[in-house]
N, C-alpha and C positions, 0 to 999 in steps of 0.2 A: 504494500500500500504506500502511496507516493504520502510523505508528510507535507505538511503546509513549508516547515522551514524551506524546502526545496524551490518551492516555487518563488516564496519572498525573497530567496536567494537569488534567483533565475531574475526575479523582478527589480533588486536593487542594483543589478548588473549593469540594467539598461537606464537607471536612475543614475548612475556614474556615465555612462555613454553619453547623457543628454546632459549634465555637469560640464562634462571636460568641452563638449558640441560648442555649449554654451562661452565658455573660457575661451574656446578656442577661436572660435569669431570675435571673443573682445580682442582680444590678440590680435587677430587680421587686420581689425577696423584700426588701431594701433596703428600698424605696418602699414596701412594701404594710406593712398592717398586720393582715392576715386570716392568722390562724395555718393554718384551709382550704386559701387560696391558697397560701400559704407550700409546705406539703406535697406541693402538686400541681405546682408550680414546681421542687419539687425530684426530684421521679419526671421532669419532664421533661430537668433538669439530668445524670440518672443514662442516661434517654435518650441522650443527644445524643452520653455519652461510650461509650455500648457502640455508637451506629451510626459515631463515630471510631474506635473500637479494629476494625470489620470493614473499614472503609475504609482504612485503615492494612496489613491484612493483604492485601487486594487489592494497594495500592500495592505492597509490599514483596515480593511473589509474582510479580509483572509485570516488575518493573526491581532489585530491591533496594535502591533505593535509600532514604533515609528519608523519611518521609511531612514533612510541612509544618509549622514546628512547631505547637506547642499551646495557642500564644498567639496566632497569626497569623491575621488576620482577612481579609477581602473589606473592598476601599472601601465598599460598597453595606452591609454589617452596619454598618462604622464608622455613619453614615450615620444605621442606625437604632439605634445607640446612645446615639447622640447626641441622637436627638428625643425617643427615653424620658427621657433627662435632662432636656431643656428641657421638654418635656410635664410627667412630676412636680414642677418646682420652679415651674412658672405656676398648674398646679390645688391643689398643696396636695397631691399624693399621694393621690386619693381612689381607689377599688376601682376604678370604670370608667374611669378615665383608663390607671391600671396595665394592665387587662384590654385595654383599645383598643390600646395600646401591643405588648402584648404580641401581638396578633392581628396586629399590623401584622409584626412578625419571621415570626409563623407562617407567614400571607399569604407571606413572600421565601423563607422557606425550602422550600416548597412549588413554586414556582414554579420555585424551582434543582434539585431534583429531577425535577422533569416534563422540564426543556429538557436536564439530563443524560441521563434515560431517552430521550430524542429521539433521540438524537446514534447515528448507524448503525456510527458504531466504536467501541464501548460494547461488549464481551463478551456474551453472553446470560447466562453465569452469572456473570458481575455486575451485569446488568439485573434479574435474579432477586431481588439485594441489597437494589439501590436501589428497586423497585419495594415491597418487604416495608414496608422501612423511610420510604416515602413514606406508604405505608398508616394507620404510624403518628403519622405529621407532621397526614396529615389527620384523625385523629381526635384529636390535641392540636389542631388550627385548630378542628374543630366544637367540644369541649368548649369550649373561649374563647370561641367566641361565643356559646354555649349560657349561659355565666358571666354573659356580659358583657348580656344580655337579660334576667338573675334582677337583680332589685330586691329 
């Protein structure tokens, strides 16, 4: 029998995914100097905290317990927060480095989604959740790379 911890677990994964998401667009917006970018950085930043606020309600419906805090990241975001840092301060901060960078979070956050929606002790009507909200990961992934090929 799948225990609750399991899932809250599975759940707080993607609570860290959408943390570091978050971070990592104030980061860009930092580095970037495209006021465009800037805007669309921040609809993703407003993102990340409404797909935490339904993950958080999940979690807290399940076990009661409190969700993970709000600052608490995944090794693997550290990771790639780290490489936008070292990325912008070797190129100069130009568009496509910020945009590459940025693709490269979308890319993990994407993938943390798929291998949660995987997972056979995952609710269905919270697979309903994550799958919505995956939908929209992938179409911030295409819009980036869609950016990141305008010259």
């Amino acid at each position: 029998m799948i225990k609750n911890e399991e899932i809250v677990e599975d759940l707080n994964d993607l609570v860290k995914i959408n943390n570091d998401r978050i971070m990592g667009y104030e980061k860009a917006i930092e580095d970037n100097k495209d006021a465009q970018l800037d805007d669309l950085f921040r609809h993703y930043i407003v993102q990340s905290q409404k797909f935490r606020s339904q993950l958080a309600e999940h979690i807290v419906r399940i076990d009661g317990t409190a969700v993970t805090d709000a600052t608490s990241t995944d090794v693997s975001s550290k990771i790639h927060r780290a490489w936008i840092d070292i990325k912008s301060a070797v190129t100069g901060k130009d568009r496509d480095t910020v945009l590459s960078s940025v693709e490269f979070g979308e890319n993990a956050a994407v993938e943390a989604y798929q291998d949660a929606i995987e997972k056979d002790h995952i609710p269905a009507y919270i697979k309903e959740d994550l799958t919505s909200q995956l939908s929209d990961l992938k179409t911030a992934q295409e819009k980036v790379k869609a950016l990141k090929g305008d010259k």
